[in-house]
Every structure is written in C-alpha cells, then in structure tokens.
matplotlib code that plots the C-alpha trace (Angstrom):
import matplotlib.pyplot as plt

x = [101.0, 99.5, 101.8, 105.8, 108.0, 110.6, 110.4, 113.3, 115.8, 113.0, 111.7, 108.0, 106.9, 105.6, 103.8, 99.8, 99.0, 96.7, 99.7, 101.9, 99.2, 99.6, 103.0, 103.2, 100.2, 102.4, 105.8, 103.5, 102.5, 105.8, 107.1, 104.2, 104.9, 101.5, 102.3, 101.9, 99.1, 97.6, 95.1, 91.6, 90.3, 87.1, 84.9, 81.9, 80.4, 82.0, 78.9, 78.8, 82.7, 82.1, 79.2, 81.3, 84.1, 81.7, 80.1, 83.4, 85.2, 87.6, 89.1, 88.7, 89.7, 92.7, 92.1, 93.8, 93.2, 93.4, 95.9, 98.5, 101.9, 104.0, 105.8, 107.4, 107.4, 104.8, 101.2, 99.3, 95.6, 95.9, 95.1, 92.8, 92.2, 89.4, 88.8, 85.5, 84.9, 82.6, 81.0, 78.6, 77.2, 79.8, 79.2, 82.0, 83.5, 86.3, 88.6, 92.2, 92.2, 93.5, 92.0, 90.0, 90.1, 92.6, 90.8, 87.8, 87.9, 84.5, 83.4, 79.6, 77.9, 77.9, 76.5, 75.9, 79.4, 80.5, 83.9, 86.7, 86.6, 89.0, 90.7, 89.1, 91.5, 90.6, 87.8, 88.2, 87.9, 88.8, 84.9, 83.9, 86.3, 84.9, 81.4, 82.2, 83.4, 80.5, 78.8, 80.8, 79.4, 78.6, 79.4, 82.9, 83.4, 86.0, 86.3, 86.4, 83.8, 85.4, 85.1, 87.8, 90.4, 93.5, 95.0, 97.9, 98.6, 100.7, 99.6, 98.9, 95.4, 95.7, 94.9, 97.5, 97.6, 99.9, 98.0, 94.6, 96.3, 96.4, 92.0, 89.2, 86.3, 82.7, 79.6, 78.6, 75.7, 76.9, 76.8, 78.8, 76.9, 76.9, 79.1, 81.9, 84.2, 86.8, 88.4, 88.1, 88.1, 91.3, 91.4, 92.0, 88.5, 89.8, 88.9, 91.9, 91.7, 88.6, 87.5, 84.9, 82.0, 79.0, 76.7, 73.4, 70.9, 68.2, 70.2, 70.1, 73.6, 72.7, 71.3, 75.2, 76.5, 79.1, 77.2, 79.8, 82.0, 85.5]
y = [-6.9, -5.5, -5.1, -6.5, -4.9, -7.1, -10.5, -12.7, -10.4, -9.6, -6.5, -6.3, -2.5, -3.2, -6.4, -4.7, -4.9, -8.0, -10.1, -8.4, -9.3, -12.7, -13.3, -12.0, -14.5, -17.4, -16.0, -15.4, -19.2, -20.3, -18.1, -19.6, -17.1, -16.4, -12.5, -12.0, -11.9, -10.2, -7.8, -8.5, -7.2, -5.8, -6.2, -3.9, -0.7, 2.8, 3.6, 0.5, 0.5, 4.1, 2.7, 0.4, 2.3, 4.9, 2.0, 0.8, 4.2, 3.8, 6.6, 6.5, 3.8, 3.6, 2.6, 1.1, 0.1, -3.7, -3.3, -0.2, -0.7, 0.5, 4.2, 5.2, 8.9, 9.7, 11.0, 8.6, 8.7, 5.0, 5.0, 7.3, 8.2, 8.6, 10.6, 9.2, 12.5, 13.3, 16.1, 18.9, 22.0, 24.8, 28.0, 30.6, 32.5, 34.2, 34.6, 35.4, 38.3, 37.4, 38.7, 38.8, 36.3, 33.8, 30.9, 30.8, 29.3, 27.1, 25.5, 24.3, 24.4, 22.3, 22.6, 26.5, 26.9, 27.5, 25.3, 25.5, 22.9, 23.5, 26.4, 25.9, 27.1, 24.5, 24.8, 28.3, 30.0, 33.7, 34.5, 32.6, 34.0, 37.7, 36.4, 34.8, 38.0, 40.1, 38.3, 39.3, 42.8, 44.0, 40.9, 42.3, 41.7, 42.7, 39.3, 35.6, 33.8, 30.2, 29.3, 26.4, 29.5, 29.9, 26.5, 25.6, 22.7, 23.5, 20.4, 20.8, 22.2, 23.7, 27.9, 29.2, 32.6, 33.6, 33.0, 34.8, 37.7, 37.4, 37.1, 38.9, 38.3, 37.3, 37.5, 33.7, 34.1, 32.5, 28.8, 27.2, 24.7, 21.1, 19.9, 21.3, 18.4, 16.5, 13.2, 12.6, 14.1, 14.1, 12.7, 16.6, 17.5, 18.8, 18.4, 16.7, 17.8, 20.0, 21.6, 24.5, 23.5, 26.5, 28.7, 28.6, 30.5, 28.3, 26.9, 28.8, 28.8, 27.3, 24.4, 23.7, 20.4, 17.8, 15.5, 12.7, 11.3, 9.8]
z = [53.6, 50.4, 47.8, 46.4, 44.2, 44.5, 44.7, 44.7, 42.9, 39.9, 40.1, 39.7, 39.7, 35.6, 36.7, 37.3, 41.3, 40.8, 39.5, 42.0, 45.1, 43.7, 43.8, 46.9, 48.3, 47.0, 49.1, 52.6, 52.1, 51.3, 54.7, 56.6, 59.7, 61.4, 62.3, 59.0, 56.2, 53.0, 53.5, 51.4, 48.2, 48.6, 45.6, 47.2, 45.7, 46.7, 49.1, 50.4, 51.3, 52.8, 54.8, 56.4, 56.9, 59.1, 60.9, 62.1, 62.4, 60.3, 59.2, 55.4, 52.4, 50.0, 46.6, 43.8, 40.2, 39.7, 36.2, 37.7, 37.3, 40.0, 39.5, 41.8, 43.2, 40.3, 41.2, 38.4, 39.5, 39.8, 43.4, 45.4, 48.7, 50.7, 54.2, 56.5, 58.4, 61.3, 61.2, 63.0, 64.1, 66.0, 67.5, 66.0, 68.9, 67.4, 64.4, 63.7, 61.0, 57.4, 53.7, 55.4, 57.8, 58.4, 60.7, 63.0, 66.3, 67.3, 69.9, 71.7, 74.8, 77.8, 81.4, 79.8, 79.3, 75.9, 75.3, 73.0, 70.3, 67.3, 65.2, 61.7, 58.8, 56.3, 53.8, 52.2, 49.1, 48.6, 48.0, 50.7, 53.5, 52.5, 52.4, 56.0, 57.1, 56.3, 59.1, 62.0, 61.2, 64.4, 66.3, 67.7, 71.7, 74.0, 76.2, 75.1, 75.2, 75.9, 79.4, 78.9, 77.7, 77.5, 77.6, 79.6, 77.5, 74.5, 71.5, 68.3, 68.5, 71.6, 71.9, 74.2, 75.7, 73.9, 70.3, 71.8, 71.2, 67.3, 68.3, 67.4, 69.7, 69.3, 70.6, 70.1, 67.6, 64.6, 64.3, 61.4, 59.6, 59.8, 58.5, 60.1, 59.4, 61.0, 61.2, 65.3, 68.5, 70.9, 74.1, 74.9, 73.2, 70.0, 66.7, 64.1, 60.8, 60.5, 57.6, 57.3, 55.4, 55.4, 57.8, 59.3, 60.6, 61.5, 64.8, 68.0, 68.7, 72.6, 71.2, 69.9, 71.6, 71.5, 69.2, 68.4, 70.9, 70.4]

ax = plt.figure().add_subplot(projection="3d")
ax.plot(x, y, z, "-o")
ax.set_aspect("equal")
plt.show()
C-alpha cells in the first residue's frame, strides 16, 4: 500500500502525502496481517532512481511531492511519471501512407532473414513525418520484405493480411536510429509501446539485429 484517504471515517485527501503515508503506517501495524505492507520512500537522486530502475527492468518510476494534498480527478503536477524504455536500431520496411505518412513498419535481421518487429506510429511531428518521407524517394518495392509476413495471429501488434494492404513497400535500406524506443518485447517478438526517435545513415541496414532480449 502507498497511500489512505480515509482513515477511520476522517477523510484525509488535505493532509500532505507524508502525513497521509504515516497514518497509514500506524493502521498496517495495528492490522498486523503479513500480505500486506507499505512500499518505501526512496530518498535517491533522479539518475540514480533511473539507474536502478534499468538495472532491474522495471518499467519506469512514479513520483510524488512529499507536501501534495490529495485532488481528486485533477491533473496538479504534484506527481510525475516516468517510462524506462529500451531502445535500438530498426531497418524500415514499409509504411502505411498518411500527411504524409501515417506509421512505419520496422523490423531486423536474423539468420539473413529480415523479420517483423513493430508498427511505429508514435514519435511524430508534422515536420518530421514530411522530412521522413522524403527519404523513401525512390525506395518504393512491389513485395514485402518481412519473411515472418503476414501473421496469422491477430494481437495487438500483430500485421495481418488484411492491414498489408493499407502498405507501401520498401526496399530495406533505411535504418531508423537508435533509439527507436519501446517499453519490452512480447513473448510474440513485438515491440510494446514504441516510439520513433530519428534516422541514420552510418548503419548498414544488415548489420540490424535483435539487440535486447525480453
């Protein structure tokens, strides 16, 4: 447990949260029930806390100020959030068409084959989607070039056959910079929550592998 608002029929959302963690340490004595327990303060730096957090794979830190009252449905900046992403290089092997474009589909190389990793929507600013585009000037194919599609299994970041139709093709030339991020991979070899980051051209787009397992 990490926080009360009621304790005892008094309502404690205008106590601050170290008063409220408090009171709330005193009632999981009193109860004395082993399931349950407070969760820590941490009185370490932010890099340090991020440090940890990668080391242990967590996947990110929540954060709140020491004097914040409680308000309930209100967005107060008294408490932050924090995503720990992985992150790396991806070959681009397609797109789905927007203003310009709408997402890119990335993926990397194993055993030669070039496999289907994530569709990357996330990320984008109206300059950068046009500047993105410029580069697949010339870079237009007429077959995929995942070995791994279409996918049978319909999930959340699966690419059926049905959405390959809404692709444009790519020769796989382009490899989008690291970081591409993301919070993990899926048991199904997907990435959850990734975000584009930039481009580069100093990677041969071969040399693009599944760098972080999970």
């Amino acid at each position: 447990m990490f926080d009360v608002l009621v304790h005892r029929g008094r309502r404690l959302l205008e106590e601050p949260l170290e008063r409220r963690r408090q009171i709330l340490s005193e009632a999981i004595d009193d109860i004395k029930a082993a399931p349950i327990g407070l969760s820590e303060s941490l009185s370490a730096g932010t890099k340090e806390l991020i440090r940890v957090a990668k080391e242990f794979g967590f996947e990110g830190i929540v954060a709140k100020r020491k004097d914040s009252l409680y308000e309930s449905g209100k967005r107060s900046g008294a408490w932050v959030k924090y995503k720990v992403n992985q992150g790396q290089e991806f070959v681009i092997g397609d797109y789905t068409p927007g203003n310009p474009l709408d997402a890119l589909v990335v993926g990397y190389y194993q055993e030669g084959k070039l496999l289907y990793a994530a569709k990357v929507r996330n990320g984008f600013v109206p300059n950068l989607r046009r500047e993105v585009a410029r580069k697949f000037n010339g870079l237009e194919a007429d077959t995929c070039p995942f070995a791994n599609l279409p996918e049978k299994k319909r999930t959340q970041w699966a690419l059926t056959k049905e959405e390959m139709k809404n692709c444009v093709w790519l020769k796989p030339q382009l490899v989008a910079q690291n970081l591409i991020e993301f919070t993990e991979w899926t048991p199904d070899g997907h990435l959850r929550h990734s975000k584009f980051v930039g481009m580069r051209d100093d990677k041969e787009a071969r040399e693009v592998v599944r760098e972080i397992e999970g």
